[in-house]
N, C-alpha and C positions, 0 to 999 in steps of 0.2 A: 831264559837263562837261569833264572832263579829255579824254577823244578829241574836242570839238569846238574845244579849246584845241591838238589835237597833243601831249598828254602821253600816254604809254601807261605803265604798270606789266608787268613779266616777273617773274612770281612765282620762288622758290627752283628746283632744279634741273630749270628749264624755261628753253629759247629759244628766240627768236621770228624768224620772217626775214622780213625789211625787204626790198621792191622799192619802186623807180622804175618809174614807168609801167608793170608789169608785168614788168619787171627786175630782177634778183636786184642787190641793191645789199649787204647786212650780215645778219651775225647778230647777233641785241639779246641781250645775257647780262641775267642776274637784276637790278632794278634802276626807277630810271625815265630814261625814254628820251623823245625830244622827234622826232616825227614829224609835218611839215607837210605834213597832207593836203591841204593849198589847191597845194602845189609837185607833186603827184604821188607821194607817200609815201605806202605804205600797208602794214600786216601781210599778208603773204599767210597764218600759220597759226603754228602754236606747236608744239614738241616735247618731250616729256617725256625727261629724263635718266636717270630712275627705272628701279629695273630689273624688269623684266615679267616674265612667266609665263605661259606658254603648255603647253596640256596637249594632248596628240596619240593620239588612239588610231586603233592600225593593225590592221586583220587579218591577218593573213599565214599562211603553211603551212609548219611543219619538212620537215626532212631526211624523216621518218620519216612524213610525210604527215598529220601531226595541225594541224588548225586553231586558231590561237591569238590572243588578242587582247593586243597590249602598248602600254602602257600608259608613253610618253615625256613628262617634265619639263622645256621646256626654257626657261632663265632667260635674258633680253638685255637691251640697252641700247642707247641711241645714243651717239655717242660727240660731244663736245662740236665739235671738231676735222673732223668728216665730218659734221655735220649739214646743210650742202648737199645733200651725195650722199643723206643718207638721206631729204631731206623731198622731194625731187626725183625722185630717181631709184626709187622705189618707192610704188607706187599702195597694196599693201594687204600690208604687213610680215608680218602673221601666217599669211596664205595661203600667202605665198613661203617661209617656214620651214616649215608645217605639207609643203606640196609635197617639200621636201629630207630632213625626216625619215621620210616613206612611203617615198622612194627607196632611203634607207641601208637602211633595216629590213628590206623587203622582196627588198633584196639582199645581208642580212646572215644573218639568220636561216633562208632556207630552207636554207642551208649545215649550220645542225646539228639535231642531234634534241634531240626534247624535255626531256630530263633536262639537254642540254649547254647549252640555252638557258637553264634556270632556272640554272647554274652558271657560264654568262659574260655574265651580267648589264651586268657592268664593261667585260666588252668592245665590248657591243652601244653602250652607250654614248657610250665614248670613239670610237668610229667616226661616231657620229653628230656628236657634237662636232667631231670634224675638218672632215669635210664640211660644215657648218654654216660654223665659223669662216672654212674655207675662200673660202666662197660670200658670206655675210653681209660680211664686211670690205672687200670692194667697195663696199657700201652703206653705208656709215659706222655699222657696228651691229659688237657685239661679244657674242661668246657667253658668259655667264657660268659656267653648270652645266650639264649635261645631265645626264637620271638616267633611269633604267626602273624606275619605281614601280610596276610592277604584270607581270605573263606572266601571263595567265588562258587554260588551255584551255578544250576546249566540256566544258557539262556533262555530257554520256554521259562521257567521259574521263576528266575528273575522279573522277565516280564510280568508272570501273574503277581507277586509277591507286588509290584509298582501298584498295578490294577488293580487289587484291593486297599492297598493304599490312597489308590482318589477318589475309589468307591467310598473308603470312606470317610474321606477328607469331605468328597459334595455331600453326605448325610448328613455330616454334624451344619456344612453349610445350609444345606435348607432347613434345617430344622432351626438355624437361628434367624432366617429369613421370614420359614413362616411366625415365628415367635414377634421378629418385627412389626409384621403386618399385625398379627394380632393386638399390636398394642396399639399399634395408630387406630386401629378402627375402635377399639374402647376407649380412647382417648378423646376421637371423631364424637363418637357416638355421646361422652360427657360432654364434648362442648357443645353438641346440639341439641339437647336436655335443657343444659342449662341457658342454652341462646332461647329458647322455646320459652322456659320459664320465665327469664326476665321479660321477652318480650310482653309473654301473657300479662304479667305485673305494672307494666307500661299502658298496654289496651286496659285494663281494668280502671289505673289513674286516670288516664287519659277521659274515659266513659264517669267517672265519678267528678271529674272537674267540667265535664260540659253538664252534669245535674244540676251540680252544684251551680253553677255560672247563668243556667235557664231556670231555676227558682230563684235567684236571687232576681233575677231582670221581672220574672212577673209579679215577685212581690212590690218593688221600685214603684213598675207602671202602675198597679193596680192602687198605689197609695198616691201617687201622683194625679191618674186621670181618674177623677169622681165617675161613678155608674158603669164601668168596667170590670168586667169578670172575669177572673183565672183563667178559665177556658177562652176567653175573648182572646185575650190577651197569647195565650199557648197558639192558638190559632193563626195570629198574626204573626209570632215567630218563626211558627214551620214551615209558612210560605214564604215568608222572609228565607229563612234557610235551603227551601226546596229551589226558589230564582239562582239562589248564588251558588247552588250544586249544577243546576244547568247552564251557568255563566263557565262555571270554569273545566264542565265538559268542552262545553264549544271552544273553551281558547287553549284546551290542548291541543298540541303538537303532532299527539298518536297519532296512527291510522285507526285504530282500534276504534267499531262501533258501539255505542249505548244505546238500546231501545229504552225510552222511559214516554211511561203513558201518561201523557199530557191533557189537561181538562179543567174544571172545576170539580169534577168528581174523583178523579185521580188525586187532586189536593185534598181535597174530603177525606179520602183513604188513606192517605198518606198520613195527613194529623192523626187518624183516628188508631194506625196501627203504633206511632212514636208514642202518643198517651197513653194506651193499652201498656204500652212495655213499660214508659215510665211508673205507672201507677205499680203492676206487678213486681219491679226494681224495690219501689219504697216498701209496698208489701211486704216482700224476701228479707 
C-alpha cells in the first residue's frame, strides 16, 4: 500500500538510491521517504552499512618451496559518504577484494620460508590491508580488519614438520638421561671410595687396638708370673686365640666349608707366621 501511495521505508544502517528516469537523483538515509513513482521516481537498490566479512582462502608457495594454504579475514563497509561510487561503480564487491587479496599473498609470501611465514603473520596482513584500503577507497568502501586466521601446509609436511619435532624433543631427552646416569654413577663411584676408605681406617684401628691390647696382656703376665717369657707368653695367646677361632667356625650357622690344618705343628706355624707380622708391624 505504501509503494503504491510513493511511501518507501530505509531501514537502520541501510541506504537506498533514488533515480529519476533511470537517473541517479539521491541517497535516501534511514527513515520514510516519499517517492512519486507516477513522476519517474524509483529505488534502483539498497546498501548495507554494516560491516561484512569476507573469508579468502589462497594457495600459494614459500621461499623454501613448500605449498600452503592461508587462510585471510577481511572486514568492510560502505561508507555513507561514497555510496554512489560503491553501488555504481562495482558490479560484485566481494570478487573485487577476494581478486586483490590472491594478489598481495601470492606476492607476499613466496618471498619467505615457512617458519618466517607462520612468524610474520602481522606482516602478511597489514600488507594486504594497505592494498585493499588502497584500492577499495576508490569505491566508497572502507577496510576495517584484515587478519590471517589460519597458514595451513600440505599434510605430508605437516607431518614431517611434527617428526622432527619429537625427533627432537627424544635428543634433548636422552641426552638429559644420559647426563642423569652419568651423575649417579660418579656419585656411586664417590660413595664407594669413600665407603672403601673409612672402611680401610676402621681395619687399620681395629689391627692397632688388638697390638695394642696383645702387648699389653704379655707385658701384665710376664710381670705377674716370675720365669716367663714374652714368647712364652705370645705362644699361649695364639693358641688361646687359634681354639676360639675354631669354636666359633663350628657354631656357625653357614653352610660354608673351612679347611683349617689342625696339629701341634699347624699351631707352631701359626704363632710363628702372627709374630713374624707383628714384629715386621713394630718394625714399619
Amino acid at each position: 500500500m505504501g509503494l503504491a501511495l510513493g511511501c518507501l521505508q530505509v531501514d537502520q544502517s541501510t541506504v537506498a538510491i533514488k533515480e529519476v528516469f533511470g537517473k541517479f537523483d539521491d541517497v535516501l538515509e534511514p527513515g520514510c521517504h516519499f517517492v512519486p513513482w507516477c513522476l519517474g521516481n524509483q529505488v534502483a537498490g539498497y546498501l548495507s552499512l554494516r560491516v561484512q566479512q569476507l573469508d579468502v582462502c589462497c594457495e600459494t608457495k614459500t621461499k623454501d618451496n613448500v605449498f600452503v594454504t592461508v587462510v585471510a579475514s577481511i572486514q568492510y563497509r560502505a561508507l555513507a559518504e561514497g555510496a554512489v561510487d560503491a553501488f555504481y561503480k562495482l558490479s560484485n564487491t566481494r570478487a573485487q577484494i577476494q581478486a586483490y587479496v590472491f594478489d598481495v599473498i601470492r606476492a607476499s609470501v613466496p618471498k619467505m620460508e615457512l617458519d618466517a611465514s607462520f612468524e610474520q603473520k602481522n606482516e602478511i596482513a597489514k600488507a594486504v590491508e594497505e592494498e585493499l584500503e588502497k584500492a577499495m577507497c576508490a569505491y566508497g568502501y572502507e577496510i576495517v580488519q584484515t587478519l590471517i586466521v589460519d597458514i595451513e601446509p600440505d599434510e605430508h609436511v605437516k607431518r614431517a614438520m611434527n617428526e622432527i619435532n619429537a625427533a627432537a624433543r627424544l635428543r634433548v631427552a636422552a641426552n638429559e638421561k644420559a647426563e642423569a646416569e652419568k651423575i649417579l654413577q660418579i656419585k656411586r663411584a664417590e660413595g664407594e671410595a669413600e665407603s672403601k676408605y673409612l672402611a680401610g681406617l676402621g681395619i687399620a684401628r681395629q689391627r692397632q687396638a688388638i697390638v695394642d691390647g696383645l702387648r699389653d696382656s704379655v707385658l701384665a703376665f710376664s710381670e705377674n708370673v716370675p720365669g716367663t717369657t714374652s714368647k712364652d707368653v705370645m705362644d699361649m695367646v695364639l693358641v688361646t686365640q687359634y681354639f676360639d677361632t675354631l669354636k666359633e667356625i663350628g657354631a656357625s650357622s653357614k653352610s660354608n666349608s673351612v679347611f683349617v690344618p689342625h696339629g701341634p705343628g699347624a699351631v707352631k706355624d701359626i704363632s710363628s707366621q702372627i709374630r713374624e707380622g707383628l714384629l715386621q708391624g713394630n718394625v714399619a
